[in-house]
VEXVEXMAR-993574 format. One record per atom (N, C-alpha, C, O, CB): atom name; x, y, z; residue number from 1. Coordinates in nm, 4 decimals, padded with zeros to 6 digits. Glycine has a CB too. Layout:
// VEXVEXMAR-993574
('CA' (X Y Z) NUM);
...
***
This chain:
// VEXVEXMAR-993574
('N' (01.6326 10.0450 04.0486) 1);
('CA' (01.5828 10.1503 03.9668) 1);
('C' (01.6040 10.2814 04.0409) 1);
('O' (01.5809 10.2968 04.1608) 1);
('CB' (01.4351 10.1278 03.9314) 1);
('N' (01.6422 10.3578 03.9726) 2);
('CA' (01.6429 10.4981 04.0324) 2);
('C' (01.5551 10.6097 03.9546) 2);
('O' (01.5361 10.5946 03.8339) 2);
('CB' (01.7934 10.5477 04.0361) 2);
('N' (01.5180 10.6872 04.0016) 3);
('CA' (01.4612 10.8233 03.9720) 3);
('C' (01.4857 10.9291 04.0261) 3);
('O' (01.4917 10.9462 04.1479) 3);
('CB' (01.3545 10.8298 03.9805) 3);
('N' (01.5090 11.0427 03.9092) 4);
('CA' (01.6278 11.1346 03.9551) 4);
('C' (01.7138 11.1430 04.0339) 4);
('O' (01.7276 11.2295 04.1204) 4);
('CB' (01.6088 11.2137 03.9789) 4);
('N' (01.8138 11.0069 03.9988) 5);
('CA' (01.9680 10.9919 04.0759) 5);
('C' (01.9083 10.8888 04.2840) 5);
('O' (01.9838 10.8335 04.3639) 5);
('CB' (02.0598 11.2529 04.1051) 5);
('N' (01.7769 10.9059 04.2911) 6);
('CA' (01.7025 10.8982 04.4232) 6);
('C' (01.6610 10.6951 04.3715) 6);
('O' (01.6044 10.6349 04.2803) 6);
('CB' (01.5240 11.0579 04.4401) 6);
('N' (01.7476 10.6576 04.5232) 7);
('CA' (01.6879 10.4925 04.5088) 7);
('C' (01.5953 10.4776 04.6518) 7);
('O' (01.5855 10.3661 04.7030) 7);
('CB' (01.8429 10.3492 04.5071) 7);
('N' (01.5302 10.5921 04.7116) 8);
('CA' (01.5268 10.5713 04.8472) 8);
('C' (01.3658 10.5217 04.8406) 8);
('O' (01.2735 10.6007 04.8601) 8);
('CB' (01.5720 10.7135 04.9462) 8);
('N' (01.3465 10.3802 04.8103) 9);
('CA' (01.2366 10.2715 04.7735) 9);
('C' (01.2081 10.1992 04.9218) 9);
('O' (01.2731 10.1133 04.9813) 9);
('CB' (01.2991 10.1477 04.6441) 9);
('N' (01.1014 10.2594 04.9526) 10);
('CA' (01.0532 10.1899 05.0790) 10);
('C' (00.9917 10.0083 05.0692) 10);
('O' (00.9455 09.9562 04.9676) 10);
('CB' (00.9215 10.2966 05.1300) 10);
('N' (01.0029 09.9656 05.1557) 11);
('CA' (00.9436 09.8088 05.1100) 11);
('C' (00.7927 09.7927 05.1746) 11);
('O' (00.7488 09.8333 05.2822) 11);
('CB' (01.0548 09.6659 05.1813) 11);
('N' (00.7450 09.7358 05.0936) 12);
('CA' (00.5275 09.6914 05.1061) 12);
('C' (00.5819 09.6296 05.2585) 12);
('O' (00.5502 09.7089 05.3471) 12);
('CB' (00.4095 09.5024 04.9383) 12);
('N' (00.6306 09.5495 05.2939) 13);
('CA' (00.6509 09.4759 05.3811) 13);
('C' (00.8039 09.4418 05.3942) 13);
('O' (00.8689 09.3782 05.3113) 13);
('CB' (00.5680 09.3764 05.3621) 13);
('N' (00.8607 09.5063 05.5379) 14);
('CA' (00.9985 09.4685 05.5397) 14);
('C' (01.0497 09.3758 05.6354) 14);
('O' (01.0215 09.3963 05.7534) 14);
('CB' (01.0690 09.5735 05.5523) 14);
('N' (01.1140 09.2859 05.6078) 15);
('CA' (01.1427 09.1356 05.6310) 15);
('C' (01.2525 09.1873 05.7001) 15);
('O' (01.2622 09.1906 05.8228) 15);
('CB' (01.1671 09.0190 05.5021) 15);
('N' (01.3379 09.2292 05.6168) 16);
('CA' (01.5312 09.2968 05.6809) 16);
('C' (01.4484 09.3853 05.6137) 16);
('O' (01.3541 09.3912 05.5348) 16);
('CB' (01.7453 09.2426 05.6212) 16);
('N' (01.5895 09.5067 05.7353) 17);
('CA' (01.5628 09.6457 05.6909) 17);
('C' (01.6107 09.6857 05.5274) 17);
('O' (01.7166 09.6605 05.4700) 17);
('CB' (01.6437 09.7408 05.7992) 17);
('N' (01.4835 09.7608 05.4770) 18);
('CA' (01.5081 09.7999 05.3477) 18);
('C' (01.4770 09.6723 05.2288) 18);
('O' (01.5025 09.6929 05.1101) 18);
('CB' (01.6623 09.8507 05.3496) 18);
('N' (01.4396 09.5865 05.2597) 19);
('CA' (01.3878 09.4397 05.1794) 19);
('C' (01.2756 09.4090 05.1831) 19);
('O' (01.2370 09.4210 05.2994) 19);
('CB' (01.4367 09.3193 05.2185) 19);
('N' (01.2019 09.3763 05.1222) 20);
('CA' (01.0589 09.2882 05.1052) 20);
('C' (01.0563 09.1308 05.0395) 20);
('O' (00.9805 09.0812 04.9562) 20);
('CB' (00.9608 09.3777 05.0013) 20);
('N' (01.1620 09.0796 05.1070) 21);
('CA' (01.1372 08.9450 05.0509) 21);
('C' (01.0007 08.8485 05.0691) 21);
('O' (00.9965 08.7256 05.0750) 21);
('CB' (01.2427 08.8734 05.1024) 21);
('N' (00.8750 08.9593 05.0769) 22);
('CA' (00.7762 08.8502 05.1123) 22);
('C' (00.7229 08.8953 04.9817) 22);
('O' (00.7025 08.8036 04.9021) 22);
('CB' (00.6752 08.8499 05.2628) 22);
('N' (00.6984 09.0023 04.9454) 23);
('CA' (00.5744 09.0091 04.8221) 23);
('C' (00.7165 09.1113 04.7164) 23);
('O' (00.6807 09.1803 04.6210) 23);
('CB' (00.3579 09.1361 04.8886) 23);
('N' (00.7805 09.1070 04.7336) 24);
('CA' (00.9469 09.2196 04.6817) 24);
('C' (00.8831 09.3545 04.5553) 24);
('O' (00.8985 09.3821 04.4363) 24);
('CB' (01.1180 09.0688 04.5479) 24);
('N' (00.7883 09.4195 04.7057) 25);
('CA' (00.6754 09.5161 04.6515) 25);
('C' (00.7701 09.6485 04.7062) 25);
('O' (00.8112 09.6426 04.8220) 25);
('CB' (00.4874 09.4934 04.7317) 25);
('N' (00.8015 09.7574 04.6295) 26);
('CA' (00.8713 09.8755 04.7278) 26);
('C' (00.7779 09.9895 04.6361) 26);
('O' (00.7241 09.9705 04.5270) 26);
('CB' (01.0898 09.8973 04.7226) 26);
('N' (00.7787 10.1103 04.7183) 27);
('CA' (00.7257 10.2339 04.6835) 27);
('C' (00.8249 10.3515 04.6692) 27);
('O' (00.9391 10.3321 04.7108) 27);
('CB' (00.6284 10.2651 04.7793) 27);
('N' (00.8014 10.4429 04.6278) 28);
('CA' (00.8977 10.5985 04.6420) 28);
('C' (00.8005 10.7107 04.5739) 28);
('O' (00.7631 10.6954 04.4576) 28);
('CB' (01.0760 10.5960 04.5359) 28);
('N' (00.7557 10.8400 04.6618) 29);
('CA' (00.6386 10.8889 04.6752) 29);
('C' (00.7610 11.0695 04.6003) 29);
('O' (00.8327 11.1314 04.6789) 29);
('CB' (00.5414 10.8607 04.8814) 29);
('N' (00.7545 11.0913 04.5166) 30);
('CA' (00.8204 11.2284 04.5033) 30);
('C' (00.7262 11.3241 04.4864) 30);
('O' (00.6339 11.2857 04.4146) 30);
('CB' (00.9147 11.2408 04.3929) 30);
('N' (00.7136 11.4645 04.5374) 31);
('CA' (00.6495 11.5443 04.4847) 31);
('C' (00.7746 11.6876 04.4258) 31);
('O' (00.8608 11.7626 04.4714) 31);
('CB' (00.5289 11.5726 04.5983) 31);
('N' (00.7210 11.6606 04.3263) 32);
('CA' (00.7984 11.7771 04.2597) 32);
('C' (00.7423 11.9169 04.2302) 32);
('O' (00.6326 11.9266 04.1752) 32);
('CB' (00.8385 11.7327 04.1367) 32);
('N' (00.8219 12.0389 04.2688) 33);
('CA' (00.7369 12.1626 04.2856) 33);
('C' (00.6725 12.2165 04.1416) 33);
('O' (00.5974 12.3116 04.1198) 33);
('CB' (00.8326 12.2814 04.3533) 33);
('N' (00.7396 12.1046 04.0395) 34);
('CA' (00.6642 12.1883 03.8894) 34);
('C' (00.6572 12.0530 03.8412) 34);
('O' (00.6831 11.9499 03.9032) 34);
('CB' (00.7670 12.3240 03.7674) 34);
('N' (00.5959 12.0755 03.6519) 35);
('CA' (00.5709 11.9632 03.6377) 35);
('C' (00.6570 11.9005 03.5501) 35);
('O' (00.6749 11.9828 03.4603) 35);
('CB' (00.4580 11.9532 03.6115) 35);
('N' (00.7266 11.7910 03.5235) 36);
('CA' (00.8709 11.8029 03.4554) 36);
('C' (00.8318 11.6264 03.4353) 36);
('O' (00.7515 11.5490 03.4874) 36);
('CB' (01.0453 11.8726 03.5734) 36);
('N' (00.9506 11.6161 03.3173) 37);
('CA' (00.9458 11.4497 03.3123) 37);
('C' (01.0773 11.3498 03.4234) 37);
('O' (01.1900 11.3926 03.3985) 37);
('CB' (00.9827 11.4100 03.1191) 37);
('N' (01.0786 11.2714 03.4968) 38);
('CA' (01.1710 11.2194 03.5230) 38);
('C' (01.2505 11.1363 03.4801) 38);
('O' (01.2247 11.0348 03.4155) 38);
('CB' (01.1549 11.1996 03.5818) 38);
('N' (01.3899 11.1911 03.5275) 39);
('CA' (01.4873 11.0406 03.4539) 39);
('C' (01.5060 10.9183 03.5543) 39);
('O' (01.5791 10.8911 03.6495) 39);
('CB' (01.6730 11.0863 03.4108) 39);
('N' (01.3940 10.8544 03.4783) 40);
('CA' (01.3672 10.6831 03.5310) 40);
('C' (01.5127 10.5780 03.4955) 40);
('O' (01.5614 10.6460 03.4052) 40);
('CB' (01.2057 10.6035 03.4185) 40);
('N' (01.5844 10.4877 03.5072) 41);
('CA' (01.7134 10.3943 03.5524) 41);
('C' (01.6737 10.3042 03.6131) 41);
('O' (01.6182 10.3031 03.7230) 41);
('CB' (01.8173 10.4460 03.6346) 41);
('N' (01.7086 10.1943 03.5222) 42);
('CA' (01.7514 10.0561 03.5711) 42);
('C' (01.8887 10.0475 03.6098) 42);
('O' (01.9790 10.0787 03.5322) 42);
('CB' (01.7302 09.9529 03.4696) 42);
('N' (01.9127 09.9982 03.7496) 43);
('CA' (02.0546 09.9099 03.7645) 43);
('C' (02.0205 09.8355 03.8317) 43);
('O' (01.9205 09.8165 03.9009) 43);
('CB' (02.1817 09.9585 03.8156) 43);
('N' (02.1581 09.7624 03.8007) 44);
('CA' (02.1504 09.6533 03.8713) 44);
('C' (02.2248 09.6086 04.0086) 44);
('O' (02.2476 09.7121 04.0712) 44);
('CB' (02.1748 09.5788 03.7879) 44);
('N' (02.2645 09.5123 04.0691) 45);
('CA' (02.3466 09.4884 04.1562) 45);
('C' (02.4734 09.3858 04.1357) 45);
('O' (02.5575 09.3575 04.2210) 45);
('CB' (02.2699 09.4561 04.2481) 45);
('N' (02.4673 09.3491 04.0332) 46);
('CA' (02.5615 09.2922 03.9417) 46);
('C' (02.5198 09.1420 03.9668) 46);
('O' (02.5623 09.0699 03.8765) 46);
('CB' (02.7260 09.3326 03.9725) 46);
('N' (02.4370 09.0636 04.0796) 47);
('CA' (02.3880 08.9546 04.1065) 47);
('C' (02.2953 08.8973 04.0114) 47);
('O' (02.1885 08.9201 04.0682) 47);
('CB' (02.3409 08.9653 04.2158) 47);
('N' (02.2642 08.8334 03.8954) 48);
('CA' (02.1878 08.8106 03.7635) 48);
('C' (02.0470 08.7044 03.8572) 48);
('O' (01.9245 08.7097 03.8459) 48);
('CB' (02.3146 08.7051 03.6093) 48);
('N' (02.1370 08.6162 03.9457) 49);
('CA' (02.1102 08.4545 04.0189) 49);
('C' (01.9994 08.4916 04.0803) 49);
('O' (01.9226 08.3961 04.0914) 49);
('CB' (02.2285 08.3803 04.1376) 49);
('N' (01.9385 08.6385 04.1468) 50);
('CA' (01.8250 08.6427 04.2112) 50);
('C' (01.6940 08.7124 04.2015) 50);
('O' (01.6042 08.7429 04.2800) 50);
('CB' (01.8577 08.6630 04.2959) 50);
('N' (01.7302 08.7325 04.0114) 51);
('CA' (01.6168 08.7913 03.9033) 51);
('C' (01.5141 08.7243 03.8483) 51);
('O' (01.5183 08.6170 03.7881) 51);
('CB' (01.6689 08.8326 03.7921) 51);
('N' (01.4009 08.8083 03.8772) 52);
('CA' (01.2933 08.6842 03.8453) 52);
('C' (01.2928 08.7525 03.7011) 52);
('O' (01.2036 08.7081 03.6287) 52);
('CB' (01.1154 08.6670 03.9483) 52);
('N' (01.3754 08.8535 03.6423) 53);
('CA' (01.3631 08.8961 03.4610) 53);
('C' (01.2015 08.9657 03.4770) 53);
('O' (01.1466 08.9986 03.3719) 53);
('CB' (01.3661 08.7109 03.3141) 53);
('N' (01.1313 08.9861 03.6013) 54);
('CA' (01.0063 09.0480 03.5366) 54);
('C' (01.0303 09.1927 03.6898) 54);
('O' (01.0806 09.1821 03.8016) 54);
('CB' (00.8127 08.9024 03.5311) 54);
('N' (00.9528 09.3365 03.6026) 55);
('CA' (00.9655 09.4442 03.6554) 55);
('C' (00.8220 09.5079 03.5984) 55);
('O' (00.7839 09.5173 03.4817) 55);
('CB' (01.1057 09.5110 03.6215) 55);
('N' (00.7647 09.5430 03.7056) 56);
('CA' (00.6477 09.5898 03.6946) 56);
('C' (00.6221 09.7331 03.7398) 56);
('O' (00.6052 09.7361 03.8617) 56);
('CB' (00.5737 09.5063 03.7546) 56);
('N' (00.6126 09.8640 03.6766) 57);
('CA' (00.6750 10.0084 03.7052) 57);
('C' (00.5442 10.0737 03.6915) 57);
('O' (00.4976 10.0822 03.5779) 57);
('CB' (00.8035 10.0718 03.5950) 57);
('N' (00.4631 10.1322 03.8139) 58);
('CA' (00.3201 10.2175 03.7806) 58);
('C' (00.3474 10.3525 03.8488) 58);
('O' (00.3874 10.3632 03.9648) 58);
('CB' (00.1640 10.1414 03.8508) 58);
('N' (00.3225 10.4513 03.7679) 59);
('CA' (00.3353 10.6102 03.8260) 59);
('C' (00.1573 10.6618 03.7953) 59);
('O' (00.0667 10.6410 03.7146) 59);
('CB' (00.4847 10.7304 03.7070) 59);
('N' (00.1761 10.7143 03.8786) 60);
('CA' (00.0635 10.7585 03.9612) 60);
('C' (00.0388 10.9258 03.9991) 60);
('O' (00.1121 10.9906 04.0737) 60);
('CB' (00.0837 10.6803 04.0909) 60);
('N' (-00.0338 10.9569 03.9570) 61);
('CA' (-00.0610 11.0888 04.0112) 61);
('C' (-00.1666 11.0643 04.1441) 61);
('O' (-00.2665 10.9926 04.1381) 61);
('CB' (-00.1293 11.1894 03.8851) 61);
('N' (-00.1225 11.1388 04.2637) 62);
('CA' (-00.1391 11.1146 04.4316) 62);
('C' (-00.2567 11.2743 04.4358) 62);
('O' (-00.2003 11.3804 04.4090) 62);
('CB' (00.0719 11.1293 04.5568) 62);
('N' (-00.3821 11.2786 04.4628) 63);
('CA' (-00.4118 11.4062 04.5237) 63);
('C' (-00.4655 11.4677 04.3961) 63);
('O' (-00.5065 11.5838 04.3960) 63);
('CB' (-00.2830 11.4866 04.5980) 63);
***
């Protein structure tokens, strides 16, 4: 998933760098200087074989 063009998704817990194969929980914290809607994106990695088909997406206002 990307948001605004940005995939830089930290992992809850990283197993290999940049992975969370324990709980495959990641975060990405933006603050934007005004208040605007973002363009949210699904892609993929072209691999179908290691999709569990479920995506769970919560935005949050921080502060």
């Amino acid at each position: 998933m990307t948001v605004d063009g940005s995939a830089a998704w930290t992992p809850a817990v990283s197993s290999i760098p940049g992975c969370d194969l324990r709980t495959h929980t990641y975060s990405m914290v933006l603050t934007p200087s005004r208040a605007y809607q973002p363009v949210i994106r699904i892609v993929g990695d072209g691999d179908l074989s290691d999709n569990s088909n479920r995506m769970r997406i919560t935005v949050s206002r921080i502060g």
